[in-house]
C-alpha positions in Angstrom: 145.7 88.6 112.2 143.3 90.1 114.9 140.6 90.7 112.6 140.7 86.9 111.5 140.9 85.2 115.1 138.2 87.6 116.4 135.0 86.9 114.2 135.6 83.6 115.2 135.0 83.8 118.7 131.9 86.6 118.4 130.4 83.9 116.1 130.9 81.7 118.6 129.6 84.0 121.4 126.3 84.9 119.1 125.5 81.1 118.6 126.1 79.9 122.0 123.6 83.4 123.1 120.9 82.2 120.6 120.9 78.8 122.1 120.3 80.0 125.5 117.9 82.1 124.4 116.4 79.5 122.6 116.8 77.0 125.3 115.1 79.5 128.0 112.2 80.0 125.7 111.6 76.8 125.5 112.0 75.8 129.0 109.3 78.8 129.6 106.8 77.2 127.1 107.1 74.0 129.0 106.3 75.5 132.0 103.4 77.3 130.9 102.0 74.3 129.5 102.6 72.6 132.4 100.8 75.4 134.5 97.9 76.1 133.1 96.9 72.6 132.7 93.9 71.8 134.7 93.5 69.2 137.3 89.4 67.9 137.9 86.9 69.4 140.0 88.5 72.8 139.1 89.8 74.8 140.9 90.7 72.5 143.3 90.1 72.9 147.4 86.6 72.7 148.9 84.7 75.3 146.9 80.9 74.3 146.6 80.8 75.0 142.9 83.9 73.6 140.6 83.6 72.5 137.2 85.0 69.3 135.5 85.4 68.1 132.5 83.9 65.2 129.9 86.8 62.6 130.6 86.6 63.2 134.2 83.1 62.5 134.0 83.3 59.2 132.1 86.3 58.3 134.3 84.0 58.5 137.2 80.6 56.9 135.9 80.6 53.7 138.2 81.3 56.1 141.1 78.3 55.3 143.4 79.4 58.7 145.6 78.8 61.0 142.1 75.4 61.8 141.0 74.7 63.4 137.8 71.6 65.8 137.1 70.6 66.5 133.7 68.6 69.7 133.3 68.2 69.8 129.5 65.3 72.5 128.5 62.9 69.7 127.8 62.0 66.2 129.5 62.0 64.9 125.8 65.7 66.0 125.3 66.3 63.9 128.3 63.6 61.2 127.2 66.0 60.6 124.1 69.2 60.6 124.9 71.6 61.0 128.5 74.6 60.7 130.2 74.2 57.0 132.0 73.0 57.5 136.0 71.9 61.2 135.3 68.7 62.3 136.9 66.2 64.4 135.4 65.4 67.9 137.0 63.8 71.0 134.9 65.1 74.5 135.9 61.4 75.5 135.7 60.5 74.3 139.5 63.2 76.4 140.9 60.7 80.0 140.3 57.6 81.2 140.1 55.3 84.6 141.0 55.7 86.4 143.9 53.0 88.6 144.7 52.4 89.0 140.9 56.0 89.6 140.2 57.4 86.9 137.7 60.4 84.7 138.3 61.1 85.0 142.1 62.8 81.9 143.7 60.5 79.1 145.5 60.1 78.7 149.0 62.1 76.0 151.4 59.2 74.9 152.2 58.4 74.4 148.5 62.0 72.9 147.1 62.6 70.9 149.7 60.4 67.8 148.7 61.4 68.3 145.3 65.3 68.0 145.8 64.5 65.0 147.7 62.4 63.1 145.6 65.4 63.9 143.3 67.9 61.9 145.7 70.0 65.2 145.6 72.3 65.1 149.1 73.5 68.0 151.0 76.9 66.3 150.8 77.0 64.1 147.5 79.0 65.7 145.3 76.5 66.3 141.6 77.4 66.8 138.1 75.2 69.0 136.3 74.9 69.7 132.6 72.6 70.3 129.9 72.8 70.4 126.2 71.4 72.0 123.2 68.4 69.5 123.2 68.4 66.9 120.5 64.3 66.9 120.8 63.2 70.0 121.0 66.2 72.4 120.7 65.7 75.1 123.0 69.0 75.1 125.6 70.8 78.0 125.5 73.2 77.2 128.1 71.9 78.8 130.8 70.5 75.7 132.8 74.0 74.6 133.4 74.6 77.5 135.7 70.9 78.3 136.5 70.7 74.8 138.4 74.2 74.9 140.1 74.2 78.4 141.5 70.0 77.5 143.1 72.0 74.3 144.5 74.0 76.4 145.9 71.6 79.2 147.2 69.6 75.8 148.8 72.1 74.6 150.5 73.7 72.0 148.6 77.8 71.6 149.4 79.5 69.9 146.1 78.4 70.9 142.9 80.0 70.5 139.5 79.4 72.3 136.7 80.0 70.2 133.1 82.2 72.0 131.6 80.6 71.6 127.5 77.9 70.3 128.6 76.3 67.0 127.0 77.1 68.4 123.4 80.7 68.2 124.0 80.5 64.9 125.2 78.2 63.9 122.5 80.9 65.3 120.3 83.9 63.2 121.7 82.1 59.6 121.2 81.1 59.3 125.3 78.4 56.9 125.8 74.2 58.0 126.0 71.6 56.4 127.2 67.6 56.2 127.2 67.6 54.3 130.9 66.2 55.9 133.9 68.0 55.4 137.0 66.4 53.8 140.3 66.7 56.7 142.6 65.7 56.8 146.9 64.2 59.5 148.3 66.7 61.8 150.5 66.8 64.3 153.1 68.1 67.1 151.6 67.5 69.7 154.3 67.1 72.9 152.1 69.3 76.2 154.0 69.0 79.2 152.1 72.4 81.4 151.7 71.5 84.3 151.9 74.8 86.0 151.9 75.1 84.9 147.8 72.6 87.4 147.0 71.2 90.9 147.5 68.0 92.4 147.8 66.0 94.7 146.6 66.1 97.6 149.6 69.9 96.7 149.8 70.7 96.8 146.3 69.3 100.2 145.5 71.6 102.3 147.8 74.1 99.5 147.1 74.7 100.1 144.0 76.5 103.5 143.3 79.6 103.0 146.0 82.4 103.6 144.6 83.7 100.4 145.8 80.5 98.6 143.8 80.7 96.9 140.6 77.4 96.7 138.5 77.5 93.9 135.6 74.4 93.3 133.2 74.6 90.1 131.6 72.1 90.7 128.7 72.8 91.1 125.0 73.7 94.6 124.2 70.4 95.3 122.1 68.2 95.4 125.0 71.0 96.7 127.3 70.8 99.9 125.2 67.2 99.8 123.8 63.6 98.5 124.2 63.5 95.0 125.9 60.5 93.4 126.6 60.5 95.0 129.9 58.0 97.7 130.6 60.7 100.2 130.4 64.2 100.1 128.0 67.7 100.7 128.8 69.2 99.0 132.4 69.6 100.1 135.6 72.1 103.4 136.4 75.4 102.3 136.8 75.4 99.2 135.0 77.9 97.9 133.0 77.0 96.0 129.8 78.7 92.3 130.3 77.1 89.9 128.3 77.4 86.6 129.5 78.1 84.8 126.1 81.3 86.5 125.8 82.9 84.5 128.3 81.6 81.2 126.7 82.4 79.0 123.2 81.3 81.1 120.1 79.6 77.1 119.1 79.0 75.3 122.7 77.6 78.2 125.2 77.8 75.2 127.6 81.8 75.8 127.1 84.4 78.1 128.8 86.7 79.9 126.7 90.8 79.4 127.5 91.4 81.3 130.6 93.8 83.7 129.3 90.3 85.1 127.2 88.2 85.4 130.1 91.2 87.8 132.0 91.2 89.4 128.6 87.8 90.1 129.3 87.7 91.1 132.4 90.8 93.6 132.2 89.0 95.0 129.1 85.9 96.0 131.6 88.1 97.1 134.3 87.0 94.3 136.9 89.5 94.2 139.7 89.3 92.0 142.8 89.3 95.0 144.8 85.7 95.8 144.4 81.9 94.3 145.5 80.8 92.8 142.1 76.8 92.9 141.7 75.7 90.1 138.9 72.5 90.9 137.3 70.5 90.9 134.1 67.1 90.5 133.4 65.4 88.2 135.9 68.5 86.5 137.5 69.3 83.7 135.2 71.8 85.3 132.9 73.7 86.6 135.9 73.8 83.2 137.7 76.3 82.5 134.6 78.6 85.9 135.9 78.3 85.1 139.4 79.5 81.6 139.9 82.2 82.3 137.6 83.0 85.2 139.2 82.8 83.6 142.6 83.7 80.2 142.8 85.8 80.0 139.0 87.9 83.1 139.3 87.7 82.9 143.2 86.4 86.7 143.4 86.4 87.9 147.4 83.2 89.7 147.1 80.5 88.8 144.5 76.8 89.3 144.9 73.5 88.5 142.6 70.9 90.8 142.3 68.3 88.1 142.2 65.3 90.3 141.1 67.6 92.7 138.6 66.3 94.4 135.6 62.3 92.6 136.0 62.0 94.6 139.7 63.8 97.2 139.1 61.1 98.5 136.6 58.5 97.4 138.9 58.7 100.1 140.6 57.6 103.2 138.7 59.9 105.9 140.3 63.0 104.0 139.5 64.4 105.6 136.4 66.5 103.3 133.4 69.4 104.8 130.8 69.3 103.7 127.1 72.5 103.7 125.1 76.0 101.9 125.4 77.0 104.5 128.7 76.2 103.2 131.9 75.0 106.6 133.3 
């Protein structure tokens, strides 16, 4: 008689266990669905770069306080088609030579007039974004975090990154249009931060702390090899990053998932412990690295090597490693 009135109750036992279990994983998926759901401007506090997303945006078109700047790679991209209210601005005014050396950043005194004939405002919160180009074709994503990090460096104190850019929105049936804004004049007073970025004479003894971090955000072909930089291979010390691995394999105007970009990360052996130097081949791919780094990820102590790979070889005596090892 035992054996009969004990199966019983263990069966019982075993169902009631698999329901909890059952019930406790469910209540945990809930949660985590619940958790890593984003709010807009992410993340949220007073950062001065976040990024939102497409139905933000068009919830907030009629918002006078929002400006949008479009920095597509080509007027004509903008010519054709736009997100209603969105300014034009080409990435292209933000550098040019500095004593012969290519792709150093403007003046104040030179950005200034341009960011206010823009109507940008120190304090107006901006959208920026940028797209493929449906004219000419030439975006490779980078404008959307070339423009937002030199607001930054200028002085500007709310910026938003679109996160998927115009294609995405494109995509999801948002409205375009082929009207230009009126725009005012402002008085954007230009204040260089210098404390985003390091220099040259700082960099070079900089770089091989122990408690330093050295990312190159190029492709792994010229990370290892010939470039077209006078000499191949990267700096000492630098770690091969690409910055397209943290983007959509289709829209590199697009974040992949969070729990990708940790995988990521953990894979190169970031930790928040250390200074993290961003840098590539003239600045713009790391300006992808840093704000994500910095403002995304909220990173305590993230730098960009402004000049990076394009100075480094400008200086004969500075030696370069080719191959997948850093040193």
């Amino acid at each position: 008689m035992h054996v009969f009135s004990i199966k019983p109750t263990v069966a019982v036992v075993s169902q009631s266990h698999r329901f909890k279990n059952r019930t406790l994983e469910l209540f945990i998926h809930i949660k985590e669905v619940y958790v890593t759901k984003k709010t807009y401007p992410y993340p949220p506090g007073e950062d001065v770069v976040t990024w939102v997303s497409t139905d933000w945006l068009e919830k907030h078109l009629n918002d006078k306080n929002l400006m949008r700047l479009d920095v597509q790679p080509n007027v004509h991209d903008y010519i054709q088609e736009h997100i209603p209210g969105a300014v034009y601005l080409n990435e292209g005014v933000l550098r040019e030579p500095l004593k012969g050396r290519p792709a150093c950043y403007v003046s104040r005194g030179a950005i200034q007039p341009i960011f206010r004939r823009v109507g940008l405002k120190n304090d107006l919160p901006v959208v920026v974004y940028t797209g493929t180009g449906p004219f000419k074709g030439w975006g490779d994503g980078l404008e959307q975090t070339m423009m937002p990090y030199s607001l930054a460096r200028f002085g500007h104190n709310k910026v938003h990154v679109l996160d998927g850019g115009i294609d995405k929105w494109k995509e999801e049936g948002k409205p375009l249009t082929k009207v230009f804004p009126k725009v005012q004049e402002s008085e954007f007073a230009v204040k260089v931060r210098r404390e985003y970025f390091v220099e040259y004479e700082r960099f070079k003894p900089m770089k091989d702390r122990e408690d330093v971090i050295l990312l190159d955000a190029r492709p792994p072909h010229v990370y290892e090899g010939q470039g077209p930089w006078i000499k191949p291979g990267h700096i000492p010390g630098a770690i091969n990053l690409p910055w397209t691995r943290f983007m959509n394999d289709k829209n590199k105007r697009l974040l992949k998932p969070d729990e990708e970009i940790q995988s990521i990360i953990k894979e190169h052996g970031i930790t928040r412990d250390k200074t993290i130097i961003c840098s590539c081949g003239t600045g713009r791919e790391a300006t992808n690295e840093f704000i994500l780094f910095k403002w995304y990820l909220g990173y305590p102590k993230v730098k960009i090597y402004e000049g990076s790979f394009t100075e480094w070889t400008s200086y004969p005596e500075n030696p370069t490693v080719t191959g997948k090892s850093p040193r």
